[in-house]
C-alpha beads as a LAMMPS data file, in Angstrom:
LAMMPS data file: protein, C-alpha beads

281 atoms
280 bonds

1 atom types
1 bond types

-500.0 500.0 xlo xhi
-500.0 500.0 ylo yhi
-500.0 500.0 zlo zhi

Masses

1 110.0

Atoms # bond

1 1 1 0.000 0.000 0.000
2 1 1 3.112 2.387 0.950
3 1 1 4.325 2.398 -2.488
4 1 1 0.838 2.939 -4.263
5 1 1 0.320 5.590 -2.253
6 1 1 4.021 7.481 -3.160
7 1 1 3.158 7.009 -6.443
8 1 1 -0.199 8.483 -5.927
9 1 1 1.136 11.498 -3.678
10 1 1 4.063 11.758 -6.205
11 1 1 2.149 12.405 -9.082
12 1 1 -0.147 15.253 -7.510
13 1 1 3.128 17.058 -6.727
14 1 1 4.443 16.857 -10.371
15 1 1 0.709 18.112 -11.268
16 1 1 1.031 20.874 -9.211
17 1 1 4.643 22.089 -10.195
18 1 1 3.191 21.982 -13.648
19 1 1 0.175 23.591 -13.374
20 1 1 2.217 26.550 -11.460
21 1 1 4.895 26.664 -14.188
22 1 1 2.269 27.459 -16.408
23 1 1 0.984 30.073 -14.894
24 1 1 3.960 31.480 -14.419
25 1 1 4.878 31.691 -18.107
26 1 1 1.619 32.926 -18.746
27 1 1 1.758 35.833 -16.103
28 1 1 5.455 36.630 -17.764
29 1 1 3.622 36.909 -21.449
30 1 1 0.987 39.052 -19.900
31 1 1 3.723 41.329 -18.509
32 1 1 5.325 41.053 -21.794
33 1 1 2.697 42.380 -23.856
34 1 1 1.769 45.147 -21.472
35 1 1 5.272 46.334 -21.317
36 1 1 6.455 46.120 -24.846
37 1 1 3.048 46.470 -26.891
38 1 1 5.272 46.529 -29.946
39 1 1 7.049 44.064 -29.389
40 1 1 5.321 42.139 -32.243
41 1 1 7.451 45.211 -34.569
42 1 1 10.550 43.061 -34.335
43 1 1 9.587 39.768 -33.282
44 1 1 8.336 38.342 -36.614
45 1 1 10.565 36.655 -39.467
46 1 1 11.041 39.961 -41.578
47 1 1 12.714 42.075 -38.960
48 1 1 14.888 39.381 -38.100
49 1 1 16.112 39.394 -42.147
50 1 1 16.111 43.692 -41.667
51 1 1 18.099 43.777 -38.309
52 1 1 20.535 41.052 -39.724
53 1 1 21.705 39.477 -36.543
54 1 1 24.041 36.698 -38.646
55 1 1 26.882 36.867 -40.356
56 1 1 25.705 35.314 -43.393
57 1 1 22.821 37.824 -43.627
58 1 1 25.222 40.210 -43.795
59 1 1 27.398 39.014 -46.218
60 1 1 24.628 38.186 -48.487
61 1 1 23.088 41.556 -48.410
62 1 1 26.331 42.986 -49.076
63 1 1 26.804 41.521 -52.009
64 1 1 23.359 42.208 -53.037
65 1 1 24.387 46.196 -52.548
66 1 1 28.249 45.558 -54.824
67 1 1 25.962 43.485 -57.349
68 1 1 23.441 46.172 -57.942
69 1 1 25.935 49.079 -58.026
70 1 1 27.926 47.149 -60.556
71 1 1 24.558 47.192 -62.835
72 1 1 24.762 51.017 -62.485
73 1 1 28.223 51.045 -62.782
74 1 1 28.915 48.824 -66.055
75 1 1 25.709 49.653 -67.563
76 1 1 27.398 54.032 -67.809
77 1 1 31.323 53.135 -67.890
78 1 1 31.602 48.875 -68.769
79 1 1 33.893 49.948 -71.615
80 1 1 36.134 52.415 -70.221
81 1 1 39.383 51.213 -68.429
82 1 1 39.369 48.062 -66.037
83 1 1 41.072 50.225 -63.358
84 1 1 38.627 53.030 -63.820
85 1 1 36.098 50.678 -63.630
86 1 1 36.576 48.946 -60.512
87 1 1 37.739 52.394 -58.973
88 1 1 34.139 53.929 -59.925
89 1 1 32.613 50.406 -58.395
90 1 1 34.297 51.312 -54.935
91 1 1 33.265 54.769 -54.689
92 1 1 29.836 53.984 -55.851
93 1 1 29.397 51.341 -53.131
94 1 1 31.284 52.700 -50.495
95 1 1 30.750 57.008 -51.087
96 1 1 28.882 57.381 -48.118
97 1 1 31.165 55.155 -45.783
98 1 1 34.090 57.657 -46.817
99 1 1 32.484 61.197 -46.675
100 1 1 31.058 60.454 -43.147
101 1 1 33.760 58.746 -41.102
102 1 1 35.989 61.863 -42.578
103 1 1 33.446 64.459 -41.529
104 1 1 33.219 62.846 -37.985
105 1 1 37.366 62.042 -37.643
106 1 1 36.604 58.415 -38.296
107 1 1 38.309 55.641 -40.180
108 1 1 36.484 54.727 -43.455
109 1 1 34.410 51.583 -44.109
110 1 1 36.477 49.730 -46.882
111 1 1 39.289 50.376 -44.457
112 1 1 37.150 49.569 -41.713
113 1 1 35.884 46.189 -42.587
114 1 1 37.290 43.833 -45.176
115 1 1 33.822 42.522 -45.741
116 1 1 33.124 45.267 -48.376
117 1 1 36.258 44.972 -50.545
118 1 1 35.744 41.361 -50.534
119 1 1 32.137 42.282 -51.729
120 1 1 32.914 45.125 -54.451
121 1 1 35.938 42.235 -55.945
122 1 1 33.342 39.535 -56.260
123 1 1 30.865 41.797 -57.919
124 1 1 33.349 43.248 -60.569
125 1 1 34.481 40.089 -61.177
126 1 1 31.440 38.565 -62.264
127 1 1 30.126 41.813 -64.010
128 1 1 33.748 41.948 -65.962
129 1 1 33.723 38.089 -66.755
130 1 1 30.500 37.385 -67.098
131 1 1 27.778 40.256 -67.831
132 1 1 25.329 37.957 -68.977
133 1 1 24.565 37.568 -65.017
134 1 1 23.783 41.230 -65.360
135 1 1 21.697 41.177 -68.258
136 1 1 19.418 37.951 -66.680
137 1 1 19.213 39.840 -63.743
138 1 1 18.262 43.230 -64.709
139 1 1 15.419 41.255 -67.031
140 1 1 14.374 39.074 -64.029
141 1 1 10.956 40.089 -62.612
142 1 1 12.090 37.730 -59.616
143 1 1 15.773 38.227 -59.434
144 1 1 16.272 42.000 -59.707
145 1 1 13.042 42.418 -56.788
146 1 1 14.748 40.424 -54.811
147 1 1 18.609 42.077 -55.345
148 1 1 16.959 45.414 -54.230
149 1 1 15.809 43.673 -51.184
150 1 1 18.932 43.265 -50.572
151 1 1 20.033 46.402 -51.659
152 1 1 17.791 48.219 -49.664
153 1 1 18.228 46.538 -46.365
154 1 1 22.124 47.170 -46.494
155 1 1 21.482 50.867 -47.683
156 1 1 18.736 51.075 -44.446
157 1 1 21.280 49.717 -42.272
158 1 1 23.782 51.946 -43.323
159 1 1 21.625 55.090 -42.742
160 1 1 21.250 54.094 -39.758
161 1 1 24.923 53.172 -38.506
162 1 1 26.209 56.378 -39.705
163 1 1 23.180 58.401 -37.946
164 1 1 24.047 56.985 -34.880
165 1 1 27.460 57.304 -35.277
166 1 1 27.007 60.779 -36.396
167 1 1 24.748 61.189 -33.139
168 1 1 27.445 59.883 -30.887
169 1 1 30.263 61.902 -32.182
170 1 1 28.876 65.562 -33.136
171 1 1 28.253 67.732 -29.342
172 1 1 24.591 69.187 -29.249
173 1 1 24.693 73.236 -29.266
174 1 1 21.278 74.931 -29.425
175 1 1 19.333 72.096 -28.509
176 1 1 19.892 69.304 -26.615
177 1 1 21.017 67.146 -29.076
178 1 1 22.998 67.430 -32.657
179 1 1 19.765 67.614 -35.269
180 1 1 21.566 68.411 -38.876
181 1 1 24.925 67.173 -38.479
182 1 1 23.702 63.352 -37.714
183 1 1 20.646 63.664 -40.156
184 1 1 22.937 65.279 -43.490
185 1 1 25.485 62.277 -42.332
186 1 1 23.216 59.521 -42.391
187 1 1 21.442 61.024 -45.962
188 1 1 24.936 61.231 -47.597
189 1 1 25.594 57.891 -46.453
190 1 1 22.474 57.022 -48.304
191 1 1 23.238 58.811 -51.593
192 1 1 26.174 55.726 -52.369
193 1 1 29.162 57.458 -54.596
194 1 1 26.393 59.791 -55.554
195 1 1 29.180 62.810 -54.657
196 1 1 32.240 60.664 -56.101
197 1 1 34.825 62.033 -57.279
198 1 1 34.235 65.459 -55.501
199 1 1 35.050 66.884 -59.603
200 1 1 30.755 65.741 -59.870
201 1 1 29.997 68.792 -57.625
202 1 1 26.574 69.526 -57.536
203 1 1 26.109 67.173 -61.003
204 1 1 24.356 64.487 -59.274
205 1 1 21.049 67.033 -58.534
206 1 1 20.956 69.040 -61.184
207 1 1 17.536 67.250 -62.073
208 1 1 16.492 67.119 -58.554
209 1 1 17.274 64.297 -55.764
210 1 1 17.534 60.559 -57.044
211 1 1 15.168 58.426 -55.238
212 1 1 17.910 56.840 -53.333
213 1 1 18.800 60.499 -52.382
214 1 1 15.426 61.342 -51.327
215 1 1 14.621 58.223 -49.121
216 1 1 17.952 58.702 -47.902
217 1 1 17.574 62.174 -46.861
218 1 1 13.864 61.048 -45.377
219 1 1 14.791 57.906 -43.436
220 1 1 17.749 60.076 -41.751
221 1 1 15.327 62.325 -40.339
222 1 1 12.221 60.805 -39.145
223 1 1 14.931 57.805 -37.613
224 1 1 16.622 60.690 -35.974
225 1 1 14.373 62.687 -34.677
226 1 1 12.344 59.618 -33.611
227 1 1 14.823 57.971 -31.395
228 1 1 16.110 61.664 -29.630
229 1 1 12.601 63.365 -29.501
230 1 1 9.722 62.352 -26.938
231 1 1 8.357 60.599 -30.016
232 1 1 9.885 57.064 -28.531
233 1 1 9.292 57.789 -25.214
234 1 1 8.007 54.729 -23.837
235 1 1 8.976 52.617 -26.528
236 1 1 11.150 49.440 -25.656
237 1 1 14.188 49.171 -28.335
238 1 1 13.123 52.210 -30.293
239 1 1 16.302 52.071 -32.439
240 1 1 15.769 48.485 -33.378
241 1 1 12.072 49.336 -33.871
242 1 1 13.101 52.789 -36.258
243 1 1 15.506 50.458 -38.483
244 1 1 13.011 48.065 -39.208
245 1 1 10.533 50.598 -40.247
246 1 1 13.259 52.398 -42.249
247 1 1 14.219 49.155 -44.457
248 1 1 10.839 48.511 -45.002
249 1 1 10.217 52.388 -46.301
250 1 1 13.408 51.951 -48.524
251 1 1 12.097 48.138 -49.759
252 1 1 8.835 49.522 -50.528
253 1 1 10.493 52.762 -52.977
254 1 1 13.208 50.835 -54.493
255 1 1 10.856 47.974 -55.531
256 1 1 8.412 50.850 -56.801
257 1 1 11.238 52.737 -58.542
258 1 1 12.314 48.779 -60.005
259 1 1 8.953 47.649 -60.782
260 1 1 7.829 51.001 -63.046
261 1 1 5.101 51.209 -60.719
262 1 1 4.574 55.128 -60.768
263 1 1 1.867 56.557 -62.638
264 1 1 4.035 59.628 -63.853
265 1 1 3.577 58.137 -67.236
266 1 1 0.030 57.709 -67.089
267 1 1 -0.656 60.882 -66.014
268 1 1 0.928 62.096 -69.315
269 1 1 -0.749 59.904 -71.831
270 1 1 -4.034 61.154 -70.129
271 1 1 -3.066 64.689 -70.188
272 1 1 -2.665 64.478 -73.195
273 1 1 -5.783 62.441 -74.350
274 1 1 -7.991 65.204 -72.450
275 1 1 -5.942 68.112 -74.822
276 1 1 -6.290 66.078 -77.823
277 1 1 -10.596 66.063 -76.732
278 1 1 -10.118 69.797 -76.113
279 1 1 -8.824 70.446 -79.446
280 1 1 -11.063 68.719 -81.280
281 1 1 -14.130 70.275 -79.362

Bonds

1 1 1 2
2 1 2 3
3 1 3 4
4 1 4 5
5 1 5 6
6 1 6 7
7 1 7 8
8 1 8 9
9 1 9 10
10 1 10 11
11 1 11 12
12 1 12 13
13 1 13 14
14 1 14 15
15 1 15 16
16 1 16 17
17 1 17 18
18 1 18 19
19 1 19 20
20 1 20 21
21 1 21 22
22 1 22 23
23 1 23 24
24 1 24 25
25 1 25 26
26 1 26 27
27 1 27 28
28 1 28 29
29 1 29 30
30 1 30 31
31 1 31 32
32 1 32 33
33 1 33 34
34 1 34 35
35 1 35 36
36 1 36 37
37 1 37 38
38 1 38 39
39 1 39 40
40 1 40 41
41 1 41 42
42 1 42 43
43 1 43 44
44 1 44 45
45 1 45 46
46 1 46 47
47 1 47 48
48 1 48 49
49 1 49 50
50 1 50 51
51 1 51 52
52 1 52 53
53 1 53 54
54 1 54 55
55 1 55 56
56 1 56 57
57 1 57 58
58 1 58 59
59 1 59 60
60 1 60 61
61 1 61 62
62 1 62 63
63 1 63 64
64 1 64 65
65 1 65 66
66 1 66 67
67 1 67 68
68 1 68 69
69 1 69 70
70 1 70 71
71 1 71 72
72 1 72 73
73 1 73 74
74 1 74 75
75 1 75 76
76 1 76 77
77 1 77 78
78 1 78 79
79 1 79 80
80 1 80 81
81 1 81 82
82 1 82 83
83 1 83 84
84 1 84 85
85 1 85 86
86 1 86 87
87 1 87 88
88 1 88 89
89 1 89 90
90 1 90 91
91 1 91 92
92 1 92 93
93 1 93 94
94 1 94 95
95 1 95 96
96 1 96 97
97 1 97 98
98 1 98 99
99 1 99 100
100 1 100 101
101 1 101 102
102 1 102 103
103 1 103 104
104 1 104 105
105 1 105 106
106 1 106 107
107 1 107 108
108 1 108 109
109 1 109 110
110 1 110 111
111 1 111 112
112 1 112 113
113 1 113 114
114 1 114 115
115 1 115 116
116 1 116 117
117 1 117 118
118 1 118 119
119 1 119 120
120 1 120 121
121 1 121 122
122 1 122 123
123 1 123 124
124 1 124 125
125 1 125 126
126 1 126 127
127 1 127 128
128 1 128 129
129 1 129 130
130 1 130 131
131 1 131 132
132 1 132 133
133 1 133 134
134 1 134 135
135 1 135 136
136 1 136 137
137 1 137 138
138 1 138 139
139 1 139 140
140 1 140 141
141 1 141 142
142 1 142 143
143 1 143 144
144 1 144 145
145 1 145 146
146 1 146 147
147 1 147 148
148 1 148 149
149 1 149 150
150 1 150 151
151 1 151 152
152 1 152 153
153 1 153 154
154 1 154 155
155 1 155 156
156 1 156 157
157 1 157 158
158 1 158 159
159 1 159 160
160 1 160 161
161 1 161 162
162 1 162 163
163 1 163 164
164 1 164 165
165 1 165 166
166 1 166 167
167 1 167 168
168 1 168 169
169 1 169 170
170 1 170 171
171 1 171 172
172 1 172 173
173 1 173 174
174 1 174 175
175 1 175 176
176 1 176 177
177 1 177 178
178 1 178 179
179 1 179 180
180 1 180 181
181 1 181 182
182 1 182 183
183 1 183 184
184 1 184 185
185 1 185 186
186 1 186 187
187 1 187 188
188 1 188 189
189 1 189 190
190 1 190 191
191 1 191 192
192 1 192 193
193 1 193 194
194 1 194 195
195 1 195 196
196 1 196 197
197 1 197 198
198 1 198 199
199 1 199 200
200 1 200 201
201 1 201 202
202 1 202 203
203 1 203 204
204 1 204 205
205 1 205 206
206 1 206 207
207 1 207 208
208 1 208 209
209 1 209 210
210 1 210 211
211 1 211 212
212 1 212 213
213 1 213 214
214 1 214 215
215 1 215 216
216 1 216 217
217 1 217 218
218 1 218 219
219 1 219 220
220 1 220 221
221 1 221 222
222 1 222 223
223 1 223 224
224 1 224 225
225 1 225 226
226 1 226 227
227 1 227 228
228 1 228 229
229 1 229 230
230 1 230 231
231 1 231 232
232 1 232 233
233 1 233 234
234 1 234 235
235 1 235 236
236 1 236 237
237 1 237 238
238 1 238 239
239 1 239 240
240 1 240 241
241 1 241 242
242 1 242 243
243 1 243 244
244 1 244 245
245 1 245 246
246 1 246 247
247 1 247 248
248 1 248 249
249 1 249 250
250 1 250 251
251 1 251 252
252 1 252 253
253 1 253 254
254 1 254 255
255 1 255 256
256 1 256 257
257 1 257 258
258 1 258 259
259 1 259 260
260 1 260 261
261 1 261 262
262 1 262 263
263 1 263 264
264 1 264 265
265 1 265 266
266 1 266 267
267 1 267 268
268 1 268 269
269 1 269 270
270 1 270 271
271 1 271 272
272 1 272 273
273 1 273 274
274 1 274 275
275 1 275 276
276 1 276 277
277 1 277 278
278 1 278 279
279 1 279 280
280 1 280 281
């Protein structure tokens, strides 16, 4: 009878350590939720890809970035000089990560970390041996969208290092923290080799901002202002939240910009259709 009963008496016990372990985790989610509301922001499957917390993440979207300059790239200046060539690929990829670290007594990225160079060789290599990759991918409906993924996410995360770095280097004056100096940093970082050589001068916007430019210029801001104004006040992680949005803002443009997905165009054929009407009226 003595061992039926242990068994019996043992078995409530494990019951009740269970049943309190539960409610335990439960009353930890329920804290959860009311202290982070947002949480759900950056605990999903798409802000882990955006906030790349791996190495190989990384890597791949850096090579996304080298592999869609070198479209740009090869596609204005593929027959000039190799040197001149691969030159004009490392500015293009890496204008931003020089301009900035110089305005804010830093050292620059491709001398930084040896990730990019490795990136920028690997991309001129396979434009310069084989541009029918280029060719299948600027065609692709599926392969380009998804290089400017890529693309975007490393130019987001960019913007956003360089802000912050920016942030943490420039000394507030009139207010109580730095507001242009960290916001023109982070949109030049943005703008690629836009600027490079400094001979371009103000070439680049003669027609107005590029899109990159623009969301560049926009992302810097609101990411700037958001994290150092009483606009994330309350807000677990706000800089991990504000770099998720910004990727997504930059995903959303560049795949517009890539897609033709403007109506610019329409608008003119039916301008014109309603002055051809008028006329004939």
């Amino acid at each position: 009878m003595k061992p039926a009963l242990e068994k019996i008496f043992n078995n409530i016990l494990l019951q009740l350590n269970n049943t309190n372990k539960k409610m335990v985790q439960q009353q930890q989610q329920q804290q959860d939720a009311t202290s982070d509301p947002s949480g759900w922001m950056i605990e999903n499957s798409v802000s882990d890809f955006l906030l790349m917390p791996h190495a190989g993440i990384v890597y791949m979207c850096m090579f996304g970035y080298a592999f869609v300059h070198g479209c740009k790239v090869f596609k204005i200046a593929g027959d000039g000089p190799v040197s001149k060539v691969f030159i004009q690929l490392v500015m293009t990829c890496t204008g931003g990560g020089i301009l900035v670290p110089i305005f804010i007594n830093g050292i620059p990225v491709p001398l930084a970390n040896d990730a990019y160079p490795i990136a920028i060789i690997s991309s001129f290599l396979l434009h310069y041996y084989f541009p029918i990759l280029r060719s299948v991918a600027t065609q692709s409906k599926i392969v380009w969208p998804m290089l400017i993924i890529l693309y975007e996410a490393q130019r987001a995360s960019v913007v956003a290092k360089l802000t912050l770095a920016a942030g943490a280097k420039i000394a507030p004056s009139l207010f109580s923290f730095p507001v242009f100096g960290p916001i023109a940093c982070g949109a030049i970082g943005g703008c690629g080799g836009a600027f490079l050589p400094l001979s371009k001068g103000l070439d680049p916007i003669k027609a107005g901002l590029q899109p990159p430019m623009m969301t560049a210029l926009i992302g810097a801001a609101c990411f700037h202002l958001y994290i150092n104004t009483s606009l994330s006040d309350g807000c677990i992680d706000a800089k991990i939240k504000g770099k998720v949005f910004m990727a997504l803002f930059f995903i959303a443009v560049g795949l517009v910009n890539a897609l033709d997905l403007t109506t610019k165009e329409e608008a003119k054929v039916e301008k014109s259709d309603v002055s051809k009407v008028k006329k004939e009226s």
